[in-house]
Steps between C-alpha positions, in 0.01 A plus 500: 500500500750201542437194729775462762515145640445487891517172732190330601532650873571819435202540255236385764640722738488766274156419357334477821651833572316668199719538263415374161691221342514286160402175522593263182329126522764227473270264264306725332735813482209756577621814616317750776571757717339480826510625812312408853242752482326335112123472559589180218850348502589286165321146459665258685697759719414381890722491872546108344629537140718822557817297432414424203578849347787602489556896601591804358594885653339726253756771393455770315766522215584817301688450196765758438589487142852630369589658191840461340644846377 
């Protein structure tokens, strides 16, 4: 899995559409995923601190690995 950055808009849009996100803290550097539908979001995650995480698209990588011959 590799983080893609997203703008702060376009994640809440997104995140109150369902889909899950990552989440990194800008102090602490704590990293989640969440999405809207958590029974428990992260400590310190509320409607009044969400700009202070910045926001990731979580995309799934496959590594393709090449052989010289």
């Amino acid at each position: 899995m590799v983080n893609q950055p997203i703008e702060f808009d376009e994640a809440i849009v997104r995140f109150f559409n369902g889909e899950e996100l990552a989440v990194v803290h800008k102090t602490t550097g704590k990293r989640f995923n969440v999405n809207v539908k958590m029974k428990q979001l992260p400590d310190g995650f509320t409607l009044q601190t969400m700009d202070a995480w910045l926001w990731s698209e979580i995309v799934e990588c496959i590594q393709l690995l090449v052989f010289d011959q």
